[in-house]
Structures are given as structure tokens and as C-alpha cells.
Backbone bond lengths (Angstrom), bond angles and torsions (degrees), N, CA, C in turn:
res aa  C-N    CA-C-N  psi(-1)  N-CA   C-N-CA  omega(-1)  CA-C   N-CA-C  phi
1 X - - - 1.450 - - 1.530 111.29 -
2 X 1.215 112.47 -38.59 1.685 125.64 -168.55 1.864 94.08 -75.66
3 X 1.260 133.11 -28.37 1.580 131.82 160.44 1.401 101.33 -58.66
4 X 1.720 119.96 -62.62 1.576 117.24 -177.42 1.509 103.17 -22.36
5 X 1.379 105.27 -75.02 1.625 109.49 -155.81 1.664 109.08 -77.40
6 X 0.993 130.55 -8.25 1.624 130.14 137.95 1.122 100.56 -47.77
7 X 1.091 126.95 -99.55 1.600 124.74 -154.93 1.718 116.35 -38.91
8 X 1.058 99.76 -43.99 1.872 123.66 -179.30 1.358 86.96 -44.15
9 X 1.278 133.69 -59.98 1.551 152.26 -129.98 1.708 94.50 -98.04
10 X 1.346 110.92 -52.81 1.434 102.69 167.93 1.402 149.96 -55.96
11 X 1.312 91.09 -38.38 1.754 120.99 176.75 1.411 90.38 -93.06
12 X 0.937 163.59 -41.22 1.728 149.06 144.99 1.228 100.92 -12.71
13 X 1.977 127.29 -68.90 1.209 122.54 -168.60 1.480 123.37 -68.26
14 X 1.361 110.95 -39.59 1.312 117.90 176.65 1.731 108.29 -46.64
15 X 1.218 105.36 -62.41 1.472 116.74 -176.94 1.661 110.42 -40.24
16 X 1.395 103.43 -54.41 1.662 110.29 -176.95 1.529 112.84 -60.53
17 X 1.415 111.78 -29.33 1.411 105.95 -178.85 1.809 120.55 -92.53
18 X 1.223 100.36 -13.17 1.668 124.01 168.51 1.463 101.92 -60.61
19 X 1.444 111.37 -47.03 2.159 131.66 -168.98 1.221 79.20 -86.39
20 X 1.373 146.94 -77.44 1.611 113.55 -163.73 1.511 143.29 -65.81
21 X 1.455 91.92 -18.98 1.717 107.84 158.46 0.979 112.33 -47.95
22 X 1.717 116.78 -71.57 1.615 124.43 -150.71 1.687 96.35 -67.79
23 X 1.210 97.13 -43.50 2.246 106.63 168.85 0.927 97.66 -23.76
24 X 1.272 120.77 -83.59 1.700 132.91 -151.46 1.422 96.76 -65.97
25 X 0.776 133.09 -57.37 1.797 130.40 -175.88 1.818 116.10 -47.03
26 X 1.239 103.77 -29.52 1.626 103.85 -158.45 1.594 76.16 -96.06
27 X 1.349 117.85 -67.66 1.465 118.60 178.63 1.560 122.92 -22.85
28 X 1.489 112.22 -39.20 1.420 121.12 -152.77 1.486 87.25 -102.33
29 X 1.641 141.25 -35.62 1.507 135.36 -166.04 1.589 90.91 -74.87
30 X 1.360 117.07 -28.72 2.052 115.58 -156.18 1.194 91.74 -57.42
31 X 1.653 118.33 -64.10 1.637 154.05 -139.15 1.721 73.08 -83.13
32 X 1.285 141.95 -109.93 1.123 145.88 -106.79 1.418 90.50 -87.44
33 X 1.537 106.53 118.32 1.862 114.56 155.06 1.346 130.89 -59.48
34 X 1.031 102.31 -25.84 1.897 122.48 -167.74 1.453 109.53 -85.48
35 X 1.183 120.66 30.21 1.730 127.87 -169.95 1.814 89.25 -97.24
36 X 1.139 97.95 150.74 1.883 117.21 166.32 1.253 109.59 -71.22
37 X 1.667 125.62 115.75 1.556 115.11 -172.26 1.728 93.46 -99.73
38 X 1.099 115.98 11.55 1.439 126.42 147.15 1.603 123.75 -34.97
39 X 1.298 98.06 -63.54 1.424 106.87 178.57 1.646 120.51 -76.38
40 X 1.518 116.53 -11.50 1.089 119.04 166.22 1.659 119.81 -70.79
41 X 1.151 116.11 -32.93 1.910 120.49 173.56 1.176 99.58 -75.57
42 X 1.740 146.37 -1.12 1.723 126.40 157.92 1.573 81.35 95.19
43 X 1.140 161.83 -61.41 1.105 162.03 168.01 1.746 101.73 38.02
44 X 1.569 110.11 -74.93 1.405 119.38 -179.89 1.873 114.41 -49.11
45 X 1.341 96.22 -34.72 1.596 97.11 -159.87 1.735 99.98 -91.60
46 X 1.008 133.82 -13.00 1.696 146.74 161.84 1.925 99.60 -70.43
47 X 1.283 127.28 -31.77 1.190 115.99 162.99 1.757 125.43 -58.26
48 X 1.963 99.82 -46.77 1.130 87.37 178.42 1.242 148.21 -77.52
């Protein structure tokens, strides 16, 4: 049981730091004008 709530406890953190990544990213493209609207037409991902 005492592993249960380790693991519980881990994947809690993982998750929170996955939600503050993607946070900061969506947060940081809204705010910042100076982004490449390059990467918005898929352009890069039709290369691969």
C-alpha cells in the first residue's frame, strides 16, 4: 500500500509539471508578438 501512495504521489508530480509546461507555452505564444507565424501553417511538420 505504502508503494500505492508513492506512485499516486509521483504521477501527481509528473502531471503538474506536464500542466505547467504546456501553461507557460500557451501563456508565453498569447503575450509574446514576436513568435514565427511560420510555424503556425505546419510548414515544419510537412517536411518531416
Amino acid at each position: 500500500m505504502e508503494y500505492l501512495i508513492f506512485f499516486h504521489d509521483h504521477i501527481i508530480i509528473v502531471i503538474i509539471i506536464i500542466i505547467v509546461m504546456v501553461g507557460y507555452v500557451l501563456v508565453n505564444s498569447c503575450i509574446n508578438k514576436f513568435y514565427n507565424l511560420n510555424i503556425f501553417h505546419g510548414q515544419e511538420l510537412e517536411r518531416i
